[in-house]
N, CA, C and O atoms as a printed pandas DataFrame, in Angstrom:
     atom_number atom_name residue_name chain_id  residue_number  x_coord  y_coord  z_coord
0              1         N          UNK        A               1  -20.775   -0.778   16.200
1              2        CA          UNK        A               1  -20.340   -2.146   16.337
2              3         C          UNK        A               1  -21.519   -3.107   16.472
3              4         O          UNK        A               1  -21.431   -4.116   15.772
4              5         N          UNK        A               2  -22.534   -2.998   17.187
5              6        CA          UNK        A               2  -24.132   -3.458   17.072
6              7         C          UNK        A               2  -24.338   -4.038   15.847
7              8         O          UNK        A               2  -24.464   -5.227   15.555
8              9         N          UNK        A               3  -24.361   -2.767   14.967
9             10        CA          UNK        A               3  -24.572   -2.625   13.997
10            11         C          UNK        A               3  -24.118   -4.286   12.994
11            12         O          UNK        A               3  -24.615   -5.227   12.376
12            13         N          UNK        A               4  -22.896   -3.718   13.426
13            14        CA          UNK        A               4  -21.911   -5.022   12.559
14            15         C          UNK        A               4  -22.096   -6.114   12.801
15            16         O          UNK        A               4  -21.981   -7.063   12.026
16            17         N          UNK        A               5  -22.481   -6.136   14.161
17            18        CA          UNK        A               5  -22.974   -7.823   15.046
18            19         C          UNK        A               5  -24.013   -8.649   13.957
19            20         O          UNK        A               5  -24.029   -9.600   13.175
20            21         N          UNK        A               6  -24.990   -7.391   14.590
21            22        CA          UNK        A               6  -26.585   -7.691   13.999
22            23         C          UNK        A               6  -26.672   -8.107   12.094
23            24         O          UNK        A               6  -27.475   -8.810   11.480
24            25         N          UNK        A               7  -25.271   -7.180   11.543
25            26        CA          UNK        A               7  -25.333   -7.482   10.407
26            27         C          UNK        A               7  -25.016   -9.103   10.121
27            28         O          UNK        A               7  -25.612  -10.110    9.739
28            29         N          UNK        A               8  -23.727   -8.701   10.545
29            30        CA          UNK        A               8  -22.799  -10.424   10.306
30            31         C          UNK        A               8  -23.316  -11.337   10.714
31            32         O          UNK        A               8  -23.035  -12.287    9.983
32            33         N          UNK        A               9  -24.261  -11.769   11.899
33            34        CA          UNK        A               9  -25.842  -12.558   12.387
34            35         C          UNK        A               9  -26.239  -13.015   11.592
35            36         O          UNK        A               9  -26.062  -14.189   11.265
36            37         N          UNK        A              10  -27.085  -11.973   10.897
37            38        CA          UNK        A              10  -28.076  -12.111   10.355
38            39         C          UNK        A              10  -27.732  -12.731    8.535
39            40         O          UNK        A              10  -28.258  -13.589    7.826
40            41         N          UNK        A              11  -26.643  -11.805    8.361
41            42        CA          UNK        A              11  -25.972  -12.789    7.272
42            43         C          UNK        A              11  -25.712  -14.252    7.201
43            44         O          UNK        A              11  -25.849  -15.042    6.267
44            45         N          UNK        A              12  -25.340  -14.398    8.314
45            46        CA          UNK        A              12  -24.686  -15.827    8.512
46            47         C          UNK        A              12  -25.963  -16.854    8.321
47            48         O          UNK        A              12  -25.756  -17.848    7.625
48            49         N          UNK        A              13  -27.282  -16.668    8.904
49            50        CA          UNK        A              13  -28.121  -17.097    9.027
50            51         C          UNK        A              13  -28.602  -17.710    7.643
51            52         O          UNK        A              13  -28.680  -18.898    7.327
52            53         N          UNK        A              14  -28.886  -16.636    6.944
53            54        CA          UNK        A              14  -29.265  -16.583    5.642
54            55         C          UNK        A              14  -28.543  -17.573    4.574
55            56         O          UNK        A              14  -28.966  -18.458    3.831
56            57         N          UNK        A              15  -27.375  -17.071    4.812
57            58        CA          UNK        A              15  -26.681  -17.990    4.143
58            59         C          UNK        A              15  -26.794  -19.584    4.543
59            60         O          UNK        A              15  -27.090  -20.403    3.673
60            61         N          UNK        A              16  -26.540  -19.988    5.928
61            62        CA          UNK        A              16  -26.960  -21.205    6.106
62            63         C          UNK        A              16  -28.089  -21.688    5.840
63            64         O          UNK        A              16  -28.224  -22.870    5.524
64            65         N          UNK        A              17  -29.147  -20.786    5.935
65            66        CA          UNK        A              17  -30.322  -21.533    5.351
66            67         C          UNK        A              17  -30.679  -21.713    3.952
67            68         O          UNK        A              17  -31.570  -22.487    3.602
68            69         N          UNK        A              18  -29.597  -20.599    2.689
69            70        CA          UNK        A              18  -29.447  -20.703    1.968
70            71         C          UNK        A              18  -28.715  -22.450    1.339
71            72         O          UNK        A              18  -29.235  -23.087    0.422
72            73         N          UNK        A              19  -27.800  -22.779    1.902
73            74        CA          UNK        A              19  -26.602  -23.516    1.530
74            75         C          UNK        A              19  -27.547  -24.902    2.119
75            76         O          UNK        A              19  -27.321  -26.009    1.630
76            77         N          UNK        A              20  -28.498  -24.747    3.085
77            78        CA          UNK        A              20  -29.611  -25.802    3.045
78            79         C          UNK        A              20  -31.103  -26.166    2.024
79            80         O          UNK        A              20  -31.681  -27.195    1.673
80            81         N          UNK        A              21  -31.256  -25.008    1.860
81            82        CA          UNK        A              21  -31.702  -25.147    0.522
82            83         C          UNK        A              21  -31.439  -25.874   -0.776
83            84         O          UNK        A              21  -32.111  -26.732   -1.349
84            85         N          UNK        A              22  -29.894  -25.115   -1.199
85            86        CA          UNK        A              22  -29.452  -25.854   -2.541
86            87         C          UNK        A              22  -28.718  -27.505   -1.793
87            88         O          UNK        A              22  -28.224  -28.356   -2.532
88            89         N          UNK        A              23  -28.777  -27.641   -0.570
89            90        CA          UNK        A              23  -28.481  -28.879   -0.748
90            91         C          UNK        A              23  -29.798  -29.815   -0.696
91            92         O          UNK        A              23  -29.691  -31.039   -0.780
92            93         N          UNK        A              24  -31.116  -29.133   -0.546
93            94        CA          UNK        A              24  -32.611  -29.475   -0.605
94            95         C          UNK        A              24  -32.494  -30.053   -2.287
95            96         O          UNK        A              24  -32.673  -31.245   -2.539
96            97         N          UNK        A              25  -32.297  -29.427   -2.951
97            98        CA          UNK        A              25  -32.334  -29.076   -4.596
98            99         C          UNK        A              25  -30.856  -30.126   -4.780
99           100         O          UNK        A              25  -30.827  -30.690   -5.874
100          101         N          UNK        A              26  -30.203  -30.296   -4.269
101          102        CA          UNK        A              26  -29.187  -31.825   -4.496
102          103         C          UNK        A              26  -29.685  -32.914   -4.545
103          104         O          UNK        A              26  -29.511  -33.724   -5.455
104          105         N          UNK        A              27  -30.666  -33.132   -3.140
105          106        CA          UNK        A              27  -31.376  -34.073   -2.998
106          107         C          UNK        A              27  -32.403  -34.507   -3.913
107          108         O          UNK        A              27  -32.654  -35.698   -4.103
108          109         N          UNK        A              28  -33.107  -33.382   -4.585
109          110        CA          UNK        A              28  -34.056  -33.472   -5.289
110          111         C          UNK        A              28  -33.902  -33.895   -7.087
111          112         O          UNK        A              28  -34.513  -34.497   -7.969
112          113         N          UNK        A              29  -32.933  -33.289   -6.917
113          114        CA          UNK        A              29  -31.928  -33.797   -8.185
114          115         C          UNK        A              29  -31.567  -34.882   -8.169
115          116         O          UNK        A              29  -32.065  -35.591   -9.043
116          117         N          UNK        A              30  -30.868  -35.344   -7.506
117          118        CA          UNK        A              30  -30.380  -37.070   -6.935
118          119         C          UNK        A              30  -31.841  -37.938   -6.934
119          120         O          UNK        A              30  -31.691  -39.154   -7.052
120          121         N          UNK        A              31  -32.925  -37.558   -6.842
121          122        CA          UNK        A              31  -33.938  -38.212   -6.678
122          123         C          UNK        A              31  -34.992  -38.693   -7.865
123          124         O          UNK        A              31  -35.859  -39.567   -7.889
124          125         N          UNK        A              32  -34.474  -37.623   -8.940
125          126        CA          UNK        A              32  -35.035  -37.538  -10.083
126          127         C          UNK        A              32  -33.861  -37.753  -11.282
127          128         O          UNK        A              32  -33.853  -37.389  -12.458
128          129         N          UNK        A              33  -32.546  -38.749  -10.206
129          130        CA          UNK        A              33  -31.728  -39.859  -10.942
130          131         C          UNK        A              33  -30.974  -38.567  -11.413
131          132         O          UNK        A              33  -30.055  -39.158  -11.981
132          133         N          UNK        A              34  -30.691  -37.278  -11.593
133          134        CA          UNK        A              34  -29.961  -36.418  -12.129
134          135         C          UNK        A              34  -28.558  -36.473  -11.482
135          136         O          UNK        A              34  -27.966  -35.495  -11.025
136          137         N          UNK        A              35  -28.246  -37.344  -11.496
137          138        CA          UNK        A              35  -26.530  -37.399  -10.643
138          139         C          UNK        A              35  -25.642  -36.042  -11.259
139          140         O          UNK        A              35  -25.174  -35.182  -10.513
140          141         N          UNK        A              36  -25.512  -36.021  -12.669
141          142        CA          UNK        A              36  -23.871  -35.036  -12.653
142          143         C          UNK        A              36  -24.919  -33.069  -12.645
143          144         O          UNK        A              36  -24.283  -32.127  -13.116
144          145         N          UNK        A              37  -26.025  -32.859  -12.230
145          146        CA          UNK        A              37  -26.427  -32.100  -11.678
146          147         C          UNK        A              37  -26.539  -31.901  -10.179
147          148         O          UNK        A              37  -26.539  -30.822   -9.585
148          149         N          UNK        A              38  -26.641  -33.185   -9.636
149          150        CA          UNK        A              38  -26.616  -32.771   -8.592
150          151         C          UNK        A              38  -25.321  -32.947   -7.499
151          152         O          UNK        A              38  -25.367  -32.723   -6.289
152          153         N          UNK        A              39  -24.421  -33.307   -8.110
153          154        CA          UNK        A              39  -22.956  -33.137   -7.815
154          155         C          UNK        A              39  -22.604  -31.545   -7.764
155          156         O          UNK        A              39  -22.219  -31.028   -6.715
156          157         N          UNK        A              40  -22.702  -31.090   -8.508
157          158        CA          UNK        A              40  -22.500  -29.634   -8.379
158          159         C          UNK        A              40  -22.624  -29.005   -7.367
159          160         O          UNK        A              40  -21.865  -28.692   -6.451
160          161         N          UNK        A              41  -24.347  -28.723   -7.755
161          162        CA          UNK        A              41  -24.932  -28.437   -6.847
162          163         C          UNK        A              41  -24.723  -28.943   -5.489
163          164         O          UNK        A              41  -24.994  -28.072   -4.663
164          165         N          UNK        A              42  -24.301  -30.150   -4.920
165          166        CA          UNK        A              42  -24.020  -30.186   -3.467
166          167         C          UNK        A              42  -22.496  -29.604   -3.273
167          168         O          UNK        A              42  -22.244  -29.255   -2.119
168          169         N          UNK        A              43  -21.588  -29.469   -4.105
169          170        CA          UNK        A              43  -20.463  -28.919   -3.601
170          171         C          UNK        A              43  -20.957  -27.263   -3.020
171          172         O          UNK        A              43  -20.805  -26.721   -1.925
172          173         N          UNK        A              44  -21.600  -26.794   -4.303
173          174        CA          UNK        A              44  -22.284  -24.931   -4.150
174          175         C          UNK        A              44  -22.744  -25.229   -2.794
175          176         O          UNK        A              44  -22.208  -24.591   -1.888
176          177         N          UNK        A              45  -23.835  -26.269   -2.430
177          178        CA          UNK        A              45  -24.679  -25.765   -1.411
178          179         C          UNK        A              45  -23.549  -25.884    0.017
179          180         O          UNK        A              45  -23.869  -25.333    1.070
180          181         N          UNK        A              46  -22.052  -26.763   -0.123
181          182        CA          UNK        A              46  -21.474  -27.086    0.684
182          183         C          UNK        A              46  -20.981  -25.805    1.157
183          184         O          UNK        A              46  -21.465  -25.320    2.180
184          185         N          UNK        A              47  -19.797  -25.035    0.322
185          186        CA          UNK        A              47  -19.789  -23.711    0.216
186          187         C          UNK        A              47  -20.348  -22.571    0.408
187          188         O          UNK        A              47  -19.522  -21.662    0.488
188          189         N          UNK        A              48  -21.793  -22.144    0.550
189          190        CA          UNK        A              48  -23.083  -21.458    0.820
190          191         C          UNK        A              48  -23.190  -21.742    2.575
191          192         O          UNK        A              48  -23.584  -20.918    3.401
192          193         N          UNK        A              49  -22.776  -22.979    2.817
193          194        CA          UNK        A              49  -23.107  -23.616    4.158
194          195         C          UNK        A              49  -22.027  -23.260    5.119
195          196         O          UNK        A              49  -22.235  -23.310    6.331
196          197         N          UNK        A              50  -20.582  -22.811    4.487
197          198        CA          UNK        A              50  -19.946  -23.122    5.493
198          199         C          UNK        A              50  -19.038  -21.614    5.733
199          200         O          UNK        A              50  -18.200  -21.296    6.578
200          201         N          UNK        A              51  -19.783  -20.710    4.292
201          202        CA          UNK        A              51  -19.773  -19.703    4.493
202          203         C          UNK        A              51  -20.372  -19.054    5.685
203          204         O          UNK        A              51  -19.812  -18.083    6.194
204          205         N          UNK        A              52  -21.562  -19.573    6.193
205          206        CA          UNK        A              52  -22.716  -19.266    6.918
206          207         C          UNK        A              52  -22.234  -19.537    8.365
207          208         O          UNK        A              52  -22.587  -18.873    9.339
208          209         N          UNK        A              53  -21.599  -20.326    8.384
209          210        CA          UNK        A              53  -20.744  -21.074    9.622
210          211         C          UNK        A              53  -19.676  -20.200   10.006
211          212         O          UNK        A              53  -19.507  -19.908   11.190
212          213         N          UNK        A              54  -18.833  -19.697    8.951
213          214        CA          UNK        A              54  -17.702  -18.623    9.135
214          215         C          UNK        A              54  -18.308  -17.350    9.824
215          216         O          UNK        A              54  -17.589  -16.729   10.607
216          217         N          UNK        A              55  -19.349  -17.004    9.624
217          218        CA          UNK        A              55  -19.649  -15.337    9.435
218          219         C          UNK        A              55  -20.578  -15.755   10.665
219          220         O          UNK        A              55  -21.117  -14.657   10.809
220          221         N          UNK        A              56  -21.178  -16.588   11.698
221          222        CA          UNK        A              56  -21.361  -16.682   12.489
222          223         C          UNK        A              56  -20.811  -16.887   13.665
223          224         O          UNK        A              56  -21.270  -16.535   14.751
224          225         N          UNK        A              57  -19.475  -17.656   13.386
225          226        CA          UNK        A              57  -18.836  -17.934   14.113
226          227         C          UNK        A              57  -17.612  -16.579   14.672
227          228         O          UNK        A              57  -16.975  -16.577   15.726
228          229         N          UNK        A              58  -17.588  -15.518   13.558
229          230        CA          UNK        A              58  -16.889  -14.171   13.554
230          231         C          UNK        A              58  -18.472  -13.228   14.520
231          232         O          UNK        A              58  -18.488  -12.204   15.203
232          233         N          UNK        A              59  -19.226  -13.889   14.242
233          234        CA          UNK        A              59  -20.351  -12.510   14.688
234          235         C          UNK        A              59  -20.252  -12.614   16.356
235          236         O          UNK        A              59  -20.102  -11.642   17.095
236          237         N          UNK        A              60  -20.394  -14.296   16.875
237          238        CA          UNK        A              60  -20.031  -14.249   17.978
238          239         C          UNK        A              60  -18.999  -14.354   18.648
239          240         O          UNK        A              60  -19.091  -14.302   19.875
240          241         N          UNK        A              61  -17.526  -14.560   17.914
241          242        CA          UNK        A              61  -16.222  -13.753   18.788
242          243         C          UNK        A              61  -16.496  -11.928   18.586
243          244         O          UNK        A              61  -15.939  -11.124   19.333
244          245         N          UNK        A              62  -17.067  -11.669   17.900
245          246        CA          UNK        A              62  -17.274   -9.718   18.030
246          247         C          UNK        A              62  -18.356  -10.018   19.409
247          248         O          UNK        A              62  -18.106   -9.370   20.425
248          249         N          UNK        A              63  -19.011  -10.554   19.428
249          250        CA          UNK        A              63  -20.065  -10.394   20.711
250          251         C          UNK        A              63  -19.331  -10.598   21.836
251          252         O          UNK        A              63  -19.391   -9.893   22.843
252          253         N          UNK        A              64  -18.554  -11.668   21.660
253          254        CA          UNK        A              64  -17.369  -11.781   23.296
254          255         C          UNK        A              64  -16.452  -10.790   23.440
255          256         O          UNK        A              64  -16.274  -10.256   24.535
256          257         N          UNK        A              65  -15.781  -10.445   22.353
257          258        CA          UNK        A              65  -14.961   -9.405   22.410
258          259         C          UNK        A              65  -15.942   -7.767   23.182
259          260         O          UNK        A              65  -15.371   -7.152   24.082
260          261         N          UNK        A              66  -16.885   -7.441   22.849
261          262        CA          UNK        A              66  -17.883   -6.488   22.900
262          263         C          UNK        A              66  -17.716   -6.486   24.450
263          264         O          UNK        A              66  -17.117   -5.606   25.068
264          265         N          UNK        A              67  -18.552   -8.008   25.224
265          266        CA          UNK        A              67  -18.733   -8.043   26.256
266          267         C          UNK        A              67  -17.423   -7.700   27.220
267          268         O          UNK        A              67  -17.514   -6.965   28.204
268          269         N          UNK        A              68  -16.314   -8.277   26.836
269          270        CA          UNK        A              68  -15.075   -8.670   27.761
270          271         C          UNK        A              68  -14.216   -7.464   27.601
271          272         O          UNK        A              68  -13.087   -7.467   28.089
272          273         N          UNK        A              69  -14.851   -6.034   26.698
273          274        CA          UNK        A              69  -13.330   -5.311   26.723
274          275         C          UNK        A              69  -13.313   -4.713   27.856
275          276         O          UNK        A              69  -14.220   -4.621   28.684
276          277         N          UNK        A              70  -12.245   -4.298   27.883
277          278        CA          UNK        A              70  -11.850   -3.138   29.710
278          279         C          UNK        A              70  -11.662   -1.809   29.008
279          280         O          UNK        A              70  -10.942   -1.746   28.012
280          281         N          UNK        A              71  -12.300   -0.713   29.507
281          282        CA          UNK        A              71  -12.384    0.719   29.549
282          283         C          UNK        A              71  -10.450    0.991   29.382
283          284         O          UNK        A              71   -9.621    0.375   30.052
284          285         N          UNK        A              72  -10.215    1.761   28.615
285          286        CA          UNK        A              72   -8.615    2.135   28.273
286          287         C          UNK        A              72   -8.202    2.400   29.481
287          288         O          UNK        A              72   -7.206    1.783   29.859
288          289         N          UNK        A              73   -9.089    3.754   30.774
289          290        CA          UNK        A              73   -8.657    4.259   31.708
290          291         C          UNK        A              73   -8.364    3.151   32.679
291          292         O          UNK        A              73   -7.679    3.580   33.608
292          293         N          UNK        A              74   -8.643    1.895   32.783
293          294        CA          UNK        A              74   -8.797    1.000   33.902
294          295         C          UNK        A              74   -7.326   -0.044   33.085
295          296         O          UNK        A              74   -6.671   -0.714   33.885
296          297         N          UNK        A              75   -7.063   -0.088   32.128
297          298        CA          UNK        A              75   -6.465   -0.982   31.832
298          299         C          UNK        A              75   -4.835   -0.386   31.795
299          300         O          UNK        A              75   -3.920   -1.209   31.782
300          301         N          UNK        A              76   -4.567    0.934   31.779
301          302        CA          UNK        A              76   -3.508    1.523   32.021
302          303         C          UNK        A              76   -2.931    1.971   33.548
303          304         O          UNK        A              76   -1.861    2.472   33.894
304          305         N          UNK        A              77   -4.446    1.453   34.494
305          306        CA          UNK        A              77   -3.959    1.754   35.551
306          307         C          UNK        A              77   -2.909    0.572   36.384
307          308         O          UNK        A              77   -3.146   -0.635   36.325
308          309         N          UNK        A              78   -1.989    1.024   36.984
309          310        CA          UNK        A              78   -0.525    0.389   37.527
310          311         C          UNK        A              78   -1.322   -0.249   39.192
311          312         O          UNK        A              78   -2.460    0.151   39.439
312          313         N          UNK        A              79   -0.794   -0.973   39.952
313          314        CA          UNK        A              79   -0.993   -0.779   41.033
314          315         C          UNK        A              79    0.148   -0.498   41.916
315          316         O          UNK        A              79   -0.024   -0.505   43.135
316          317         N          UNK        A              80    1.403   -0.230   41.357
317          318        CA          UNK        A              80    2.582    0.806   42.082
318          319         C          UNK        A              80    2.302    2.131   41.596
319          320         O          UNK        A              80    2.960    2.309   40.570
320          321         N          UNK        A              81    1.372    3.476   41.992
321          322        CA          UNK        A              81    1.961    3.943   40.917
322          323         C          UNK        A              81    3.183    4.813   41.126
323          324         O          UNK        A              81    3.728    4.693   42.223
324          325         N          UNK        A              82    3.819    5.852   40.076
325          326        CA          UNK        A              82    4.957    6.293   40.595
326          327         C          UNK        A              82    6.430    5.355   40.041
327          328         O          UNK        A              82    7.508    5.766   39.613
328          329         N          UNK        A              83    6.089    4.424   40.191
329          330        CA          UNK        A              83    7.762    3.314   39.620
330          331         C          UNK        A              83    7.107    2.520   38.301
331          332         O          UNK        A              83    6.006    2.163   37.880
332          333         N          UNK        A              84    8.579    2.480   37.917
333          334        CA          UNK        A              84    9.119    1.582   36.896
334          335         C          UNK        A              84    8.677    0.596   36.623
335          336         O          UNK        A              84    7.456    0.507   36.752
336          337         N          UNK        A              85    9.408   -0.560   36.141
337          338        CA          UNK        A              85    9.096   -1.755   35.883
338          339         C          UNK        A              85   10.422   -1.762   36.125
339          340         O          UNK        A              85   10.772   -2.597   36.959
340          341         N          UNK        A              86   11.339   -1.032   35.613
341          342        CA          UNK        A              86   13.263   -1.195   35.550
342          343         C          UNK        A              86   13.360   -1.192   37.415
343          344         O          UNK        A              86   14.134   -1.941   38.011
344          345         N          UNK        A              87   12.338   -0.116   38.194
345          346        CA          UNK        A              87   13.202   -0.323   39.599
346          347         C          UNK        A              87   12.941   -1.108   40.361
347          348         O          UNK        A              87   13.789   -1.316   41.228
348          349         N          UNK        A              88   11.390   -2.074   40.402
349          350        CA          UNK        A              88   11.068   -2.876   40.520
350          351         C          UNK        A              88   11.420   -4.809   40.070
351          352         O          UNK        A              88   11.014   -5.859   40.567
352          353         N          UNK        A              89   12.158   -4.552   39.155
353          354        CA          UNK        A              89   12.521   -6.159   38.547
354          355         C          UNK        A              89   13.774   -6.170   39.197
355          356         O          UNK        A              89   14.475   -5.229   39.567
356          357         N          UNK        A              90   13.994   -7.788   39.299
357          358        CA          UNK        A              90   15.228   -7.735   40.113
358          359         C          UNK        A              90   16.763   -7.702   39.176
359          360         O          UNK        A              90   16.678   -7.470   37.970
360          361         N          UNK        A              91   17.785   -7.882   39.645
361          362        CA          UNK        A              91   19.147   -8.119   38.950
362          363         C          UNK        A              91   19.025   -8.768   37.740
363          364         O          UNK        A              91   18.005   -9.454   37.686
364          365         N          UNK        A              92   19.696   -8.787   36.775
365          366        CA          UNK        A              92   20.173   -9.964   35.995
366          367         C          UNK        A              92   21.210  -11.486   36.794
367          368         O          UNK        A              92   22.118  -11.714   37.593
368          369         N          UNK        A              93   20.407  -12.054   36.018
369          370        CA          UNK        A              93   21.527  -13.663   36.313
370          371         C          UNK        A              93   22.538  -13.646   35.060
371          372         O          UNK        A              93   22.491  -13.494   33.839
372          373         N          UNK        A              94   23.594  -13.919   36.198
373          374        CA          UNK        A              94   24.833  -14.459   35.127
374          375         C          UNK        A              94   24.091  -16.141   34.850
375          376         O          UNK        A              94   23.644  -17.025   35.582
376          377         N          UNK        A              95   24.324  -15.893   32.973
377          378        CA          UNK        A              95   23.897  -17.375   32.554
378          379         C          UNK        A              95   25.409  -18.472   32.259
379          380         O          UNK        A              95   25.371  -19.694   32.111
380          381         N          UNK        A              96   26.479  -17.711   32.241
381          382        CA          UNK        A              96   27.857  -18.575   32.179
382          383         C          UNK        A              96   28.323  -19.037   33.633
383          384         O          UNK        A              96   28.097  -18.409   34.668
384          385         N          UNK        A              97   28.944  -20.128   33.541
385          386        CA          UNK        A              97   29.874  -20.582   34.649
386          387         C          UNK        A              97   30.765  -19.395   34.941
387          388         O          UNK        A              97   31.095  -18.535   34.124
388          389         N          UNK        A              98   31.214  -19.483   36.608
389          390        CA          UNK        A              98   32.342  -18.867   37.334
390          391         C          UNK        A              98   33.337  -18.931   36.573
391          392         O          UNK        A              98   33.247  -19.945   35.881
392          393         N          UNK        A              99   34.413  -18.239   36.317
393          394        CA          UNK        A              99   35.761  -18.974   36.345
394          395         C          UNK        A              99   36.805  -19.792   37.131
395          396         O          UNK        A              99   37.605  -20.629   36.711
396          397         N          UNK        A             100   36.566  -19.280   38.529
397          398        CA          UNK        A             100   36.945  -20.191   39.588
398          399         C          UNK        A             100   36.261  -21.771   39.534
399          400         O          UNK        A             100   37.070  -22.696   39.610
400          401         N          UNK        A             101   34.956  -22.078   39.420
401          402        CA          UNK        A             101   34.652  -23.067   39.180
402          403         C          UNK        A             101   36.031  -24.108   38.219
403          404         O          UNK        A             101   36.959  -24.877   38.470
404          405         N          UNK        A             102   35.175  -23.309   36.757
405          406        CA          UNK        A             102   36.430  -23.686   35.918
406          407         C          UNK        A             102   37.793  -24.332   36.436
407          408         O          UNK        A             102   38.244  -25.451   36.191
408          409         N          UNK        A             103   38.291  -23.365   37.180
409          410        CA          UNK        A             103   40.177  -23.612   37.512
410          411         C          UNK        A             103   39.966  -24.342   38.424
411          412         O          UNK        A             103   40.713  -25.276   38.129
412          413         N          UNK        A             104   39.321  -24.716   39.666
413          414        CA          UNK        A             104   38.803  -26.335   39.995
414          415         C          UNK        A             104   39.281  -27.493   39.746
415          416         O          UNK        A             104   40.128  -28.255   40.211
416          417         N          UNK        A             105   38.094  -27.428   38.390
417          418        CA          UNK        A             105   38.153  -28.396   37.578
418          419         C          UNK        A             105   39.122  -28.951   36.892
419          420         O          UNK        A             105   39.424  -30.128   36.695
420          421         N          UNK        A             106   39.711  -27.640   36.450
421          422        CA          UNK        A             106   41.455  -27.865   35.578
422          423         C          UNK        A             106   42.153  -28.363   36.591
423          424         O          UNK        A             106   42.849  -29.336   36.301
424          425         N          UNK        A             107   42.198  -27.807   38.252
425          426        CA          UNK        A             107   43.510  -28.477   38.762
426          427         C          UNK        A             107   43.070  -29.545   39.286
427          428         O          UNK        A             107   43.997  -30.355   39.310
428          429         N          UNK        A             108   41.838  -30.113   39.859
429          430        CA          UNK        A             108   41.505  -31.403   40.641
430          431         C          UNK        A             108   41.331  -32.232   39.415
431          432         O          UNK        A             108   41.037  -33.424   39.511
């Protein structure tokens, strides 16, 4: 899982500095009056950029996830142990009116 961190990181990186680049080469294009070249090119470098943003932003929810998991044995442990959940919860509620209520109502 390291592994995958360090990969997806280091990808992400690249790519953003990639997707800063070709928007370097937008600019430079735009500068040397090349407008319908460098239209392109800034959408690519937009894309390149936000790829870089995705795959970083995944590298460090795997790093929180990494830090925050709980050991299986600790997370199955109960603090009743021995019971239910069924002998422990209480009754059901009736969600309808009485009927006596009801006949009440009908005779008053």
């Amino acid at each position: 899982m390291r592994l995958l961190l360090m990969l997806r990181e280091i990808t992400g990186w690249l790519l953003l500095a990639g997707g800063m680049l070709v928007f370097g080469l937008s600019l430079l294009l735009l500068l040397d009056q090349r407008v319908f070249e460098a239209v392109p090119a800034a959408g690519v470098g937009f894309i390149i950029f936000r790829g870089g943003i995705h795959l970083l932003k995944s590298a460090l929810a795997l790093r929180v996830v990494l830090q925050t998991s709980v050991p299986p044995a600790a997370a199955r442990r109960s603090s009743l142990p021995g019971t239910s959940l069924a002998a422990i919860s209480p009754p059901p509620v009736a969600i309808l009116p009485r009927q006596d209520a009801a006949r009440r109502q009908a005779v008053g």
